[in-house]
C-alpha positions as CSV (number, residue, x, y, z in Angstrom):
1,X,-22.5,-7.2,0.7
2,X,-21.0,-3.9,-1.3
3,X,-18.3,-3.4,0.3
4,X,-15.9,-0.6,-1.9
5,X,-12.4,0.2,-0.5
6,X,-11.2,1.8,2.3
7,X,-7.7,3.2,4.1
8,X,-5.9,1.3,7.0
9,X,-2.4,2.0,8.4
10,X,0.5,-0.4,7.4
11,X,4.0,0.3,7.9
12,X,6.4,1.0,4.9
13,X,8.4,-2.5,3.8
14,X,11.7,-0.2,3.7
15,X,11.7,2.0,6.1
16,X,9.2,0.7,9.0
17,X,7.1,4.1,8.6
18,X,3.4,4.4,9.4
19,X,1.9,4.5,6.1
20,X,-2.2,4.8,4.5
21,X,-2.7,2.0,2.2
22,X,-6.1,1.5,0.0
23,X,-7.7,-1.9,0.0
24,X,-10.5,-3.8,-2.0
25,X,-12.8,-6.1,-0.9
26,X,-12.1,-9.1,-2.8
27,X,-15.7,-11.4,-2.6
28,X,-13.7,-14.5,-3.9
29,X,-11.9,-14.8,-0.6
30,X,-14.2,-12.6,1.1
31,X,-11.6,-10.7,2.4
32,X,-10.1,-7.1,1.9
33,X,-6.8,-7.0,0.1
34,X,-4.2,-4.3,-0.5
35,X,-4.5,-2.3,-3.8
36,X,-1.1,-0.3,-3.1
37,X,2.5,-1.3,-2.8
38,X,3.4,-0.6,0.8
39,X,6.0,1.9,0.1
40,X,5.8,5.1,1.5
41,X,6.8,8.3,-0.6
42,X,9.8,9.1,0.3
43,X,11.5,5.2,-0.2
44,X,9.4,5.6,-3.9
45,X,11.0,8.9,-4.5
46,X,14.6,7.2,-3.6
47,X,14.2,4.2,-5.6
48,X,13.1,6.1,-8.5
49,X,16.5,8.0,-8.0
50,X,18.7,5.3,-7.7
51,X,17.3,3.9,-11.0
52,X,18.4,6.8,-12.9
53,X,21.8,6.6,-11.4
């Protein structure tokens, strides 16, 4: 089976938000895995900011 990667909804780990994430199928487990941290922009965007603090 070819399967490529596709889009599903998860929510953000910080803020609980709705969120696209990309997954691969992986044929070793022949399962789909996320490809993406499950952190939505705006929690990335803050983090980054805090780190330059």
């Amino acid at each position: 089976m070819n399967q490529g990667e596709r889009l599903v909804l998860r929510k953000c780990i910080e803020c609980g938000r709705e969120i696209r994430i990309k997954q691969s199928y992986n044929t070793h487990i022949s399962d789909w895995e996320d490809i993406e941290m499950r952190v939505c922009a705006d929690c990335w965007k803050g983090a980054r900011e805090n780190e330059r603090d």
